[in-house]
C-alpha positions as CSV (number, residue, x, y, z in Angstrom):
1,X,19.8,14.9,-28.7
2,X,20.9,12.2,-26.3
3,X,20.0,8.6,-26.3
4,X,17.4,7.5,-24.1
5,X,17.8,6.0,-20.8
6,X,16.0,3.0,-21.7
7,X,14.9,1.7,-24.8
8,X,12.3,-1.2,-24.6
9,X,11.6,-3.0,-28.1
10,X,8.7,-5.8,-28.4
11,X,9.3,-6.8,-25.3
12,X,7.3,-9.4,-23.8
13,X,7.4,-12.0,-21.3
14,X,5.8,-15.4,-20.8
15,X,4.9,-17.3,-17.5
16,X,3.2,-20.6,-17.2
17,X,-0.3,-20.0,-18.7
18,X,0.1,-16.2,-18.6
19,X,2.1,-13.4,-20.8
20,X,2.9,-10.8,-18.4
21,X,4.1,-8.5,-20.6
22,X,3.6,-8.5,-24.4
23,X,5.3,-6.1,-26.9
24,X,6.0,-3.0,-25.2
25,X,7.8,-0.8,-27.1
26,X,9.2,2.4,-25.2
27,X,11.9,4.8,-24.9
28,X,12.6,6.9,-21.7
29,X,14.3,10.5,-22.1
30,X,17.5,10.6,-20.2
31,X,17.1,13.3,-17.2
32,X,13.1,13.1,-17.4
33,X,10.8,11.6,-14.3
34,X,9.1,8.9,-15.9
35,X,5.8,7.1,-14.8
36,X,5.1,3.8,-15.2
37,X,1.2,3.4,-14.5
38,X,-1.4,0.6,-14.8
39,X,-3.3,-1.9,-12.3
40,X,-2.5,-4.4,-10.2
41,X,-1.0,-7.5,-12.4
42,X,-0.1,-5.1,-15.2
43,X,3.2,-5.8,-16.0
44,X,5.1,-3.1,-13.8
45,X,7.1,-5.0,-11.8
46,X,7.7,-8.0,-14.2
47,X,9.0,-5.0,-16.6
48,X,11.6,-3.4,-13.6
49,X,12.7,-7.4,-13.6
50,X,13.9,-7.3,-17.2
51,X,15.2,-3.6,-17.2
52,X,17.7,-4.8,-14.3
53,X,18.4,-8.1,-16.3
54,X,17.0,-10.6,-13.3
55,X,14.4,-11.7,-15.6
56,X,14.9,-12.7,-19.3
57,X,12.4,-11.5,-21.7
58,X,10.5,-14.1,-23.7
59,X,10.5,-12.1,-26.8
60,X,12.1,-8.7,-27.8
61,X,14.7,-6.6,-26.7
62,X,16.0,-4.1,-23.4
63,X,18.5,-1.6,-23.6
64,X,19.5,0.3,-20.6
65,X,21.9,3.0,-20.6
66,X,23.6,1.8,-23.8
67,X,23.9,-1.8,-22.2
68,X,22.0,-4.9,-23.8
69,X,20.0,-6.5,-20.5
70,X,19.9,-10.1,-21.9
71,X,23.8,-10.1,-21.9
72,X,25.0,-7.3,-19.7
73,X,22.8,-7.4,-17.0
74,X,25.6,-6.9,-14.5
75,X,27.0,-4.0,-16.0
76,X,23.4,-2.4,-15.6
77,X,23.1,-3.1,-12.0
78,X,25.9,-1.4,-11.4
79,X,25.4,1.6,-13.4
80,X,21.9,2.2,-11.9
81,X,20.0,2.3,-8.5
82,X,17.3,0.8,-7.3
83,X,14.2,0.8,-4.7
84,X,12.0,-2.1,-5.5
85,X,9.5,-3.9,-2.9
86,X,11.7,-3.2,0.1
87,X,13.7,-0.3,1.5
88,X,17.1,-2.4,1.8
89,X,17.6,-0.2,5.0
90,X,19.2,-2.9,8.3
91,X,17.3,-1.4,11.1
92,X,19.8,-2.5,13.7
93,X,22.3,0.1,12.0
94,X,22.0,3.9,12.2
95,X,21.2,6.1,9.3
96,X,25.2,6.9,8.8
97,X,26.4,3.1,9.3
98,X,23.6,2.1,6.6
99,X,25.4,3.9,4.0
100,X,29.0,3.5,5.3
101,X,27.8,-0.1,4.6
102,X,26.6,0.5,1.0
103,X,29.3,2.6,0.4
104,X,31.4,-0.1,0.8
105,X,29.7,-2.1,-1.2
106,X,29.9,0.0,-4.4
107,X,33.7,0.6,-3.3
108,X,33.6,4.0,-3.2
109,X,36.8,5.8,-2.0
110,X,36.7,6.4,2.6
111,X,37.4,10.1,1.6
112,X,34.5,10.8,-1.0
113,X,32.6,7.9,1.0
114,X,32.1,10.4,3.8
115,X,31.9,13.6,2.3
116,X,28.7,11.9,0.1
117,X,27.1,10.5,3.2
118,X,26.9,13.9,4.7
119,X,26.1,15.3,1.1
120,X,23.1,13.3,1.2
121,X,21.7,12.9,5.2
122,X,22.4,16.8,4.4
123,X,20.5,16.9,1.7
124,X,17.4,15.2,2.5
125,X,17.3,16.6,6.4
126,X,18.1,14.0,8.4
127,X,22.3,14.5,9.0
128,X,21.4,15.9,12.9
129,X,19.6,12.3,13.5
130,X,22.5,10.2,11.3
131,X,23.5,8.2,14.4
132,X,19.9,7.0,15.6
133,X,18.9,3.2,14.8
134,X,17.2,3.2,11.5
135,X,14.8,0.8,12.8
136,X,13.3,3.6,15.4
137,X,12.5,6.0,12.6
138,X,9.0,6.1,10.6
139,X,8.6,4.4,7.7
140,X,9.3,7.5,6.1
141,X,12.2,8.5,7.2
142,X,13.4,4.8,6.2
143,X,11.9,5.9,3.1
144,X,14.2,9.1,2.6
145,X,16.5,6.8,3.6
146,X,16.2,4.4,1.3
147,X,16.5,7.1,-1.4
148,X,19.5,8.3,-0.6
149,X,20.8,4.7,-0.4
150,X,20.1,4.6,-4.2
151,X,21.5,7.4,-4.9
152,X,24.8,6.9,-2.7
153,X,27.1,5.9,-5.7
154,X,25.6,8.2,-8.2
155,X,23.7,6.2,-10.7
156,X,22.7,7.9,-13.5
157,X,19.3,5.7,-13.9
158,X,17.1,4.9,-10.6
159,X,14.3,2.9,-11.0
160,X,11.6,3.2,-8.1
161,X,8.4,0.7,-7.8
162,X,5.3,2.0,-5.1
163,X,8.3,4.8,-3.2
164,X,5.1,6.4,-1.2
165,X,3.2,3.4,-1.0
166,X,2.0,3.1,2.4
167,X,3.4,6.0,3.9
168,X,0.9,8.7,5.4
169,X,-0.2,11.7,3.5
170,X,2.9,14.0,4.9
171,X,5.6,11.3,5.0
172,X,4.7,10.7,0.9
173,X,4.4,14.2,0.3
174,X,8.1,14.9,2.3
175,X,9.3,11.8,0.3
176,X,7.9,13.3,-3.1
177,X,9.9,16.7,-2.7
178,X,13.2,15.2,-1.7
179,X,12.9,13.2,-4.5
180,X,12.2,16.3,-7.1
181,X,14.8,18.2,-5.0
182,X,17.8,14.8,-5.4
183,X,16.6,14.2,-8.9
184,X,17.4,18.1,-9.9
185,X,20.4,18.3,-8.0
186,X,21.9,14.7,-9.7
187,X,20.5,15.6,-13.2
188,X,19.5,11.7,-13.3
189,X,16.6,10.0,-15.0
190,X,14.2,8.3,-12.5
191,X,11.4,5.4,-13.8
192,X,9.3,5.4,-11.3
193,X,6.0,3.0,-11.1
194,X,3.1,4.0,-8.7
195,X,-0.8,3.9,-8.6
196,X,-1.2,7.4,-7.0
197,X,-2.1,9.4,-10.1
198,X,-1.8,12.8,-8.1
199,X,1.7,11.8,-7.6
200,X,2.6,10.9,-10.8
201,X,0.5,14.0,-12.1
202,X,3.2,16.2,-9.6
203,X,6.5,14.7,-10.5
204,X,6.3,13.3,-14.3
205,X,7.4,14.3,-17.3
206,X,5.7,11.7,-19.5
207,X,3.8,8.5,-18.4
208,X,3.3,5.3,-20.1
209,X,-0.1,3.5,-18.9
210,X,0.1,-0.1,-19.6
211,X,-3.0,-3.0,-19.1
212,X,-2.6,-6.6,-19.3
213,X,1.1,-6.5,-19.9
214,X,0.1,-3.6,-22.7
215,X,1.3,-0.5,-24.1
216,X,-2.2,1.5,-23.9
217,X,-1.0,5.4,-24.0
218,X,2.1,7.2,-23.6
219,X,2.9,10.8,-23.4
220,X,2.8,14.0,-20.6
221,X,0.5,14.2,-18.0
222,X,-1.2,17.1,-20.7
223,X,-1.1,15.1,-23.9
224,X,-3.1,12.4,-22.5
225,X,-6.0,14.5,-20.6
226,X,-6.1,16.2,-24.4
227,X,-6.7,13.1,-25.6
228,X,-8.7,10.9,-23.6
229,X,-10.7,13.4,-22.1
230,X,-13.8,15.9,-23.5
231,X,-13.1,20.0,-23.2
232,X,-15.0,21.2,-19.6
233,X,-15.9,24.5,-18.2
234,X,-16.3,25.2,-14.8
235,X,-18.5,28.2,-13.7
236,X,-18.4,29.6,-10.0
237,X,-21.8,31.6,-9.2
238,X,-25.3,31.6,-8.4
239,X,-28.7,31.5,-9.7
240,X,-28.4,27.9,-11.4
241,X,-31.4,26.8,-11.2
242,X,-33.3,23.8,-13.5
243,X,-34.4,26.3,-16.0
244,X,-30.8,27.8,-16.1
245,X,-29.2,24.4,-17.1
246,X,-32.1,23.4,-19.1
247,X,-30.9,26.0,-21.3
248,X,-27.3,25.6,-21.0
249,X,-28.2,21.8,-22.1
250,X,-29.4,23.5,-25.5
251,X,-27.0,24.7,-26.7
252,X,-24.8,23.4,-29.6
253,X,-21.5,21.5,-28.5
254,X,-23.2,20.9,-25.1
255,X,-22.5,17.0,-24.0
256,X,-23.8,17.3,-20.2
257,X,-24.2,20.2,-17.0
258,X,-24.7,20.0,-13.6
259,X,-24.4,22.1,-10.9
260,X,-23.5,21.8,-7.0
261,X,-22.8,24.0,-4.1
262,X,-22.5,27.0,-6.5
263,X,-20.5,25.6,-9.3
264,X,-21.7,24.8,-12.8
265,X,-19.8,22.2,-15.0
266,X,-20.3,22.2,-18.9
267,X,-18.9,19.1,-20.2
268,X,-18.7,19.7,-23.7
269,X,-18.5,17.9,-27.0
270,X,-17.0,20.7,-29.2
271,X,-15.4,23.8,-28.5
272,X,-17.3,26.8,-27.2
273,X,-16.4,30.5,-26.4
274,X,-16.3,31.0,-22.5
275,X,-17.3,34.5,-23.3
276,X,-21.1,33.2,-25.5
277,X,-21.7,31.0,-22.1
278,X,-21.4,34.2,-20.2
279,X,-24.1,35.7,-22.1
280,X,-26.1,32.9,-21.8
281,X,-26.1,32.3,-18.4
282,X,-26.3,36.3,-17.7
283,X,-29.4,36.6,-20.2
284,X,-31.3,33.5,-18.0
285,X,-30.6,35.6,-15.0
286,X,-27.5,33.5,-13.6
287,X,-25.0,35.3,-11.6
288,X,-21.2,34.0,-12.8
289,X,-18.2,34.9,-10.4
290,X,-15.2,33.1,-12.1
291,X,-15.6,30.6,-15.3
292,X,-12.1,28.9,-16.7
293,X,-11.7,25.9,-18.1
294,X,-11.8,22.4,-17.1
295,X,-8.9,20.5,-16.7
296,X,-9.5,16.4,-15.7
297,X,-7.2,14.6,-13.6
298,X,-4.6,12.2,-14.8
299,X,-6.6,9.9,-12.4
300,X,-9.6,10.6,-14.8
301,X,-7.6,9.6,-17.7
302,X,-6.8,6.7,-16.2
303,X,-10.0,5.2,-15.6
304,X,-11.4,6.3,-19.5
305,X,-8.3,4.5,-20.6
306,X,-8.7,1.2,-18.1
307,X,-12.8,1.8,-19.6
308,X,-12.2,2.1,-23.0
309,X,-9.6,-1.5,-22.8
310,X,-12.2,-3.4,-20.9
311,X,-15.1,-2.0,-23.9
C-alpha cells in the first residue's frame, strides 16, 4: 500500500488570542480527490499554510510527500502545485506566454516545455485560443487556466482552495470536469477545499469536515450520510392524503412523513421493508408509482454535523 500524500499529526496552530487549528490528525491517500470542508474561519486555509511550509505549526507535525514541512518546506513547494486565493495568471500575457513563463520558472527543458504547453491548452480545450490576452477571457477560462498552470511541471500533489468559487454555474461545472479529466490523466492526488458540498459530493473520494480548527468527521461522501444521517424512503404517487400519513405515522420505526406535489417522504428511525410500506399505503387506498430509498445530501450532512458541534 503506498504512503499517504499527506500525513497531518496533532497539528495545531496558535495566533494572537485564537488557535486556528488544533490537533488535526489526518492522512490523505495518494491518487484520491480529497475534500477539505468546514465554514468560514475553520482552519482551511491556515491548514494549506502549513502543508506548503509558509506557516509553522504551533504544535504537532506535517508530512508531505515523504518531506517534513517544518524543515523542508522548499523541497515541498517544489514537488507540488498550487491554486490558492488567486489564479497566478498575468492578464497582459496570452494563455501560451503564461506558461512559457512558468515553464521557465520550474526549468523545464524548451523541447518538453512546448510539447507540455500544447499537452495541456490541448487538454483542457483552449489550445485554438492559446495566443489571446488572458486578461480578455472569463474568469473561467482564467480558471482552466490556472489549472493547468499547476499542473505544468507535473506535481504529484496539487492542493486547490475555493477552484469554482465565484464562477457561474457552467464555468464551475466546465472547471470541475477538466479537473476529474487532468487528475485521471496525471494519476495525482488533489486536496482540494471548497464550501459547495455538491461539488465536493461529485469529485471526492473521502472528505474530512473540520469546525473551529477541528477534526469533526472524516471518511467518503457515503460513510458519512450512513452515519450522520436517519434511513429515508421516498414514495412517488397519489392518494396521500391526512388519513394516509396518519397511518404511515403509526407505524413502528416511523420518525416523521410528509408529503408534497405527489411525493411521500418516510424518515425513519429503524429499518423497514419497502415492500410492508407498499402494503400499507395500498391497503389505505394510496396509489404508489416508484418507492427507493432515500439518500441525504452531503450538504445535509454537513449541517447535522455543524448542529450537532454547536449542541
Amino acid at each position: 500500500m503506498a504512503d499517504p500524500a499527506i500525513r497531518l499529526e496533532h497539528l495545531s496552530r496558535d495566533f494572537v488570542n485564537i488557535r486556528a487549528v488544533n490537533q488535526l490528525s489526518l492522512e490523505v491517500p495518494s491518487g484520491s480527490i480529497f475534500g477539505f470542508l468546514g465554514p468560514n474561519g475553520a482552519g482551511k486555509t491556515t491548514t494549506i499554510h502549513m502543508l506548503l511550509g509558509l506557516l509553522q505549526p504551533t504544535e504537532g507535525r506535517v508530512e508531505v510527500l515523504g518531506f517534513d514541512a517544518k524543515s523542508q518546506g522548499e523541497e515541498i513547494r517544489n514537488s507540488t502545485g498550487a491554486l490558492l486565493e488567486h489564479p497566478g495568471i498575468y492578464e497582459q500575457l496570452s494563455a501560451e506566454d503564461n506558461l512559457e513563463f512558468y515553464g521557465r520558472v520550474w526549468r523545464i527543458p524548451e523541447p518538453e516545455r512546448g510539447d507540455r504547453i500544447q499537452e495541456l491548452l490541448n487538454h483542457i480545450g483552449l489550445w485554438e485560443r492559446r495566443k489571446e490576452p488572458a486578461g480578455k477571457w472569463s474568469r473561467g477560462m482564467k480558471q482552466k487556466l490556472a489549472l493547468a498552470r499547476v499542473l505544468l511541471h507535473k506535481p504529484p500533489l496539487i492542493l486547490l482552495d475555493e477552484p469554482t468559487a465565484g464562477l457561474d454555474v457552467m464555468s464551475a461545472t466546465a472547471v470541475r470536469e477538466d479537473l476529474v479529466s487532468l487528475v485521471e490523466r496525471e494519476g495525482i492526488t488533489v486536496f482540494l477545499t471548497t464550501h459547495n458540498m455538491a461539488e465536493a459530493e461529485k469529485l471526492c473520494d473521502q472528505v474530512a469536515v473540520i469546525r473551529q480548527g477541528s477534526l469533526v468527521a472524516v471518511g467518503s461522501p457515503d460513510e458519512l450520510r450512513a452515519r450522520a444521517t436517519r434511513p429515508q424512503v421516498v414514495v412517488t404517487g397519489q392518494g396521500f392524503s391526512p388519513s394516509v400519513l396518519e397511518i404511515i405515522q403509526g407505524q413502528p420505526g416511523v420518525s416523521t412523513v410528509s408529503a408534497r406535489n405527489g411525493r411521500m417522504i418516510i424518515d425513519l428511525c429503524q429499518e423497514i421493508a419497502t415492500a410492508t410500506l407498499v402494503n400499507i399505503l395500498s391497503d389505505a387506498g394510496a396509489q404508489v408509482d416508484e418507492i427507493r430509498r432515500g439518500k441525504a445530501s452531503l450538504e445535509d450532512v454537513f449541517v447535522s454535523l455543524m448542529e450537532e458541534e454547536n449542541a
